[in-house]
Structures are given as structure tokens and as C-alpha cells.
N, C-alpha and C positions, 0 to 999 in steps of 0.2 A: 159304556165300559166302566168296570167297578174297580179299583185295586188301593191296597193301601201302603201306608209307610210311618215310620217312627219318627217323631222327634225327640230330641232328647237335652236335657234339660241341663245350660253349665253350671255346675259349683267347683269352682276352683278351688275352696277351703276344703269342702268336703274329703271324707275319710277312701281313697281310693279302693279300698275293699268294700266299702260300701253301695247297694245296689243302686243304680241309676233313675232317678225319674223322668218318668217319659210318655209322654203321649200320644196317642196310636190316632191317626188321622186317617179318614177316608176319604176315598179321589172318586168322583162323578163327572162324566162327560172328557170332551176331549176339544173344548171353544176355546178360541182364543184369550180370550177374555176370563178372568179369575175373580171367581167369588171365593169366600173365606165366610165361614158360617157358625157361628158357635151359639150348640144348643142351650136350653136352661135346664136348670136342677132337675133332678132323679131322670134326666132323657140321657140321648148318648149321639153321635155325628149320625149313626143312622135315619136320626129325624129328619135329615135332610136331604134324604134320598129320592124321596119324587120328585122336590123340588129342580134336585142337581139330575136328575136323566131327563127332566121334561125339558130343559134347559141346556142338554149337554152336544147339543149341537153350534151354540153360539158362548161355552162357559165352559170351563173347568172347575170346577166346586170342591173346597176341600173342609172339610167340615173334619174336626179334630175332636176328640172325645176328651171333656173337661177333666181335672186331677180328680180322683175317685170317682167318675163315671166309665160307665163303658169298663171297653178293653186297656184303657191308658192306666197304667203301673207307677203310680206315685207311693212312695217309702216316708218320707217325712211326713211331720203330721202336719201341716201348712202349706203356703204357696201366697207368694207377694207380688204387688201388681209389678213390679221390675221382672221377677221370675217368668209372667209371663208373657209379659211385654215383651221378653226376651224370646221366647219359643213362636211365638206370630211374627214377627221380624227374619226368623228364619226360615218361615215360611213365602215371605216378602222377598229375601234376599235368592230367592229360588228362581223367582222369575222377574229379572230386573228389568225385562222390557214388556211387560205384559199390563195392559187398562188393569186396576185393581179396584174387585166392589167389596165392599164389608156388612155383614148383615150377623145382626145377634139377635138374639131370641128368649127374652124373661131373664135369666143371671146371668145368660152371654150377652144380653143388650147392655148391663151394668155394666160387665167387667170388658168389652169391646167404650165404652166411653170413657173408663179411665185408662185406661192403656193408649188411648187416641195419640197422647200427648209424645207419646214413646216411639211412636212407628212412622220411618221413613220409609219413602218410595217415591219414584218420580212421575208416577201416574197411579196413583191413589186420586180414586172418582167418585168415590161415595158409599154414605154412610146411612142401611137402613136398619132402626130398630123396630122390633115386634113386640109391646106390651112390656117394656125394658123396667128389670126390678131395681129400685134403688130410688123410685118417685112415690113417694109413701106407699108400697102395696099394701093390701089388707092383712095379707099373711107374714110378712118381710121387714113392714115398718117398726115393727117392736123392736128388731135387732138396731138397727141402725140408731137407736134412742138409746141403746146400754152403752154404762160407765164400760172403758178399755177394760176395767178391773176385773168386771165379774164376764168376759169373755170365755178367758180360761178354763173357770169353773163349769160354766154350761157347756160347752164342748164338753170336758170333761164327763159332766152327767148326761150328757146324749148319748154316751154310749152303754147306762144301764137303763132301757127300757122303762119299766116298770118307772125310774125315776121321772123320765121326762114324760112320759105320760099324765101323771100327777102334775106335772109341773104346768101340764098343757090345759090339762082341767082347767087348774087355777086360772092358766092366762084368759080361759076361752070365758071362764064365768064371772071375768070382769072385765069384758071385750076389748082385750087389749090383743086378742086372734080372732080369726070368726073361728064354727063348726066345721067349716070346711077343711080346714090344717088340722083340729082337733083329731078328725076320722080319717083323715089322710095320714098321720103321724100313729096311731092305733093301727092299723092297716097295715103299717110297712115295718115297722119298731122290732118286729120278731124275727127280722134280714137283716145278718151279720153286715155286710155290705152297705147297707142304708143305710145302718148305724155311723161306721166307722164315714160313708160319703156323706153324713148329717154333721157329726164332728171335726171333719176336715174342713168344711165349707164354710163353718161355722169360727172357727178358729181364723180363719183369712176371709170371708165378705169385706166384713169393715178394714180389711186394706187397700177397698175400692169403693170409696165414698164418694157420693153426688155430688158435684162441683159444677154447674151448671155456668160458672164464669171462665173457669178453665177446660172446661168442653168448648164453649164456644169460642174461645181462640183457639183451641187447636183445632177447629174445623177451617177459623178466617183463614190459620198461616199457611193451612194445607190447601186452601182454594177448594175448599170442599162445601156439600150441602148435606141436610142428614132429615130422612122423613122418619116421623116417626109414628106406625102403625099402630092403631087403638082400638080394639074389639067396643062394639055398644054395650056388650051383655057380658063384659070380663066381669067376670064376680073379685079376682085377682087385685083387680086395681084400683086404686083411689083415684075417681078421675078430676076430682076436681087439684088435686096434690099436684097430679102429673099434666096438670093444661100449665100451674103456677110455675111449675118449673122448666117445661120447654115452650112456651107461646111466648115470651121474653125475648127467647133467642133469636136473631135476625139470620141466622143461618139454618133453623132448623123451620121445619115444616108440620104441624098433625095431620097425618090424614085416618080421618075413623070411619071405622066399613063394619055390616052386620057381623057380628059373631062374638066369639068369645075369648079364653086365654090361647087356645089353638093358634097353632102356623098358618097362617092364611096362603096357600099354596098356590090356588089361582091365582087370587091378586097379586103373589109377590113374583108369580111368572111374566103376569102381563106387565109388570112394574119393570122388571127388567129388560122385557124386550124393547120396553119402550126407551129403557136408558140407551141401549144400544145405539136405538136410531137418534135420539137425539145428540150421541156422541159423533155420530156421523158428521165430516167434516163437508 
């Protein structure tokens, strides 16, 4: 069973004539048990649709469409990690008696680790990231190395094409990007949408920076563990970046399986069935 629903996003300051932000969530399956799924950039909750019906016998899966992705209707040109700390929490406060699992996926593994700190529930069970941006990726790590200053600016100029194309040259011809974002930013640059979802994102990433000491307390206070999935053949990622930054943690796990930046859809079915049973009392 498929259906969806809105969340909607509070600003109390905000201009009441002003249109609402909000994002458009999809529901998979009908299990007891609640996963919570947030895809990564340029995808949208549907990604997680095989995963959520091969699974929708033992899970309810609600995989929400990130601010400029998808169907989800963001107005403003940002989003703060309290903002959405705030819209997963009211996803949480949904089902207050329901095991809760959390799985992110490349910019939702990021932005599900810094909002960790934000979200209560009383059976929060675990936390699995897939290829999670924010641990030097190949393509991602330049941002995370800019002065706050010149954020603005580049936001800014992602939205005339032509400029940040040039500008990707440059990065790629002094590999500070590989090829692969170069042709993937050529590619998409000429979608109104892509644009304005590349300056949005870009404007709020870095209000969700890698803290790998305040990730791992807010796993200890929650009694939680968190594995974290690694394609062998991710071009995406810096592996040796992303061992320095989660193999440290006592709470967290690598587990690395064939493949690449892809959802690992098998593994993360049998991954869950097996939480199941091991939750079994």
C-alpha cells in the first residue's frame, strides 16, 4: 500500500500571508515497525520505494521528499538543521508507540546525523547510513572547506548556469571536483529546478556539519548503534576520510559490500529483517 501526506513546516515569525513550507512524504507498507528514509541530492522519497513494499510487511516506511526535491514545496531560499529537526520529530511524534529505525542515504545520511541530537522518541532503535555526504566526498568536500562568506555568493551564482559551469571547469582543472560532478552539473544546469534545488542546498549544507563527537553522543544517550554502509567501488567517496571519521566511534559500525554510490536495496532488506529478529524479546 502507497499513499502520502504533508508535513508542514513552523515559523511562528513568519509573514501569515506567506506560502507554507512543506514537505510531501511518502508512506510504504503497513509493519509495525517505522522506518524513516531520507534520500540524497537530485533523488526524491520515491527512491525508497522498493525498498519500503519489499519490507512493508514487517515496516511502515515513510521516506519524505527533501526541501527542493521532489514534490515537497519549500518558499524560502534555505532550511536550518532546527527547521528540520523540527519536520522528523513530527514525524516521530506520530507514532509514539512504534520501534523506530532511521536510514539516510548520501545528503540524507548527513543531514539525518546532525539532527540525531534534536530527536526524541522512546524507541528510537537505530541508525543506518548509506555512503553518508559530509565525510570528505569527492564531489561535496570542497563545500564543506568554504569560508561562511563566500556561501552566499555561490548559491547565488548556481543559479546562472553558464556561470557555474565555468566555475566547475576551474574546480575540476585543479581537482579540487573530479569529472564526474563536472558532467553531471553540464547535464542538469539547463533545469530550472536543479538550479534553484543546487542553490537551496547550497545555501543550508553547511548548517549541517560533521561532528563526529556529537554524533556519537547522541547515539550513546539514545542507546542507539548506527552502521554505516560503504560501496567498494563508490567513486563518490573518500574512503580513507570516511574510515578517519567513523571507525573512532564506539558506537558506530562500517560495514562495506560490492558496489557503488547506489541504495543497496538487497542488503539493506536483509539488514532489516535481521533487526527485527534480533529485537525480538
Amino acid at each position: 500500500m502507497t499513499t502520502h501526506f504533508w508535513l508542514t513546516a513552523d515559523k511562528p515569525d513568519s509573514d501569515p500571508s506567506a506560502p507554507q513550507d512543506r514537505l510531501f512524504v511518502r508512506q510504504y507498507g503497513q509493519g509495525t515497525a517505522l522506518l524513516i528514509a531520507l534520500h540524497g541530492f537530485g533523488r526524491n522519497g520515491a527512491r525508497m520505494e522498493r525498498l519500503g513494499t519489499h519490507l512493508g510487511d514487517h515496516f511502515t516506511t515513510l521516506a519524505p521528499d527533501l526541501p527542493y526535491h521532489g514534490k515537497s514545496e519549500w518558499y524560502t531560499d534555505r532550511y536550518s538543521t532546527e527547521e528540520l529537526t523540527a519536520l522528523l520529530q513530527q514525524l516521530l511524534d506520530r507514532y509514539p508507540d512504534r520501534p523506530v529505525y532511521l536510514l539516510g542515504h548520501s545528503l540524507g545520511g548527513r543531514y539525518l546525523s546532525s539532527c540525531l541530537a534534536g530527536l526524541h522518541h522512546d524507541k528510537l532503535c537505530d541508525l543506518a547510513l548509506v555512503a553518508p555526504d559530509g565525510a570528505g566526498g569527492r564531489y561535496t568536500n570542497w563545500i564543506d572547506t568554504l569560508p561562511a562568506t563566500l556561501v552566499k555568493p555561490l548559491a547565488r551564482l548556481s543559479e546562472r548556469p553558464r556561470a557555474i559551469l565555468r566555475m566547475s571547469q576551474w574546480l575540476s582543472k585543479r581537482g579540487l571536483i573530479n569529472r564526474y560532478s563536472t558532467e553531471y552539473l553540464k547535464y542538469n544546469l539547463n533545469d530550472r529546478p536543479f538550479r534553484r534545488r543546487l542553490a537551496g542546498t547550497l545555501r543550508s549544507v553547511l548548517k549541517f556539519p560533521p561532528r563526529p563527537a556529537a554524533f556519537e553522543r547522541a547515539l550513546r544517550d539514545r542507546n542507539m548503534s548506527c552502521t554505516v554502509f560503504v560501496g567498494d567501488k563508490d567513486p563518490l567517496l573518500h574512503h580513507d576520510r570516511l574510515s578517519s571519521m567513523y571507525e573512532p566511534l564506539p558506537s558506530v559500525t562500517l560495514q562495506r559490500y560490492v558496489g557503488s554510490h547506489w541504495l543497496p536495496e538487497q542488503l539493506l532488506a536483509e539488514y532489516y529483517r535481521n533487526s527485527l529478529v534480533t529485537a525480538l524479546p
